[in-house]
C-alpha positions, 0 to 999 in steps of 0.5 A: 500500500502506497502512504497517503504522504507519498501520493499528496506528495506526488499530487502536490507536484501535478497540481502545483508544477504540472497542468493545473500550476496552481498552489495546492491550497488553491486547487478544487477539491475535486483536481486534489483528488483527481491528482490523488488518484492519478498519483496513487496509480502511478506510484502502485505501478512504479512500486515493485520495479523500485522495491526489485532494485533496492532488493538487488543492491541490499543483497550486494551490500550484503554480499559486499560486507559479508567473507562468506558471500560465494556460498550465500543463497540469496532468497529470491526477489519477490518484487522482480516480476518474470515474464 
């Protein structure tokens, strides 16, 4: 579940710098969750593409700072999607 921080977040930049540039005080309550919604779909899309990357580079971090990382079975990445 993407917090509702991050979606305002990303909703504020769509309402303040994208098509609406207005402040987001000064948007309509139906732009905010317009801008919401858009946001929140965007970022559930992009989720398991960033959490498979930060997965990758926290096993090589491991591996980085571990001796005995040629027999270390990493578990696998949940969020790498396989098509």
């Amino acid at each position: 579940m993407t917090s509702y921080e991050a979606v305002e977040s990303g909703a504020r930049v769509l309402i303040e710098d994208g098509r609406y540039g207005v402040p987001w005080e000064d948007a309509s309550e139906d732009d905010r969750a317009e801008a919401m919604a858009r946001v929140r779909t965007i970022l559930e899309a992009a989720a398991p593409h960033m959490l498979a990357g930060v997965w990758d580079e926290a096993i090589e971090a491991y591996k980085a700072w571990t001796w005995d990382d040629e027999n270390m079975d990493p578990p696998t990445n949940p969020y790498r999607l396989t098509r």
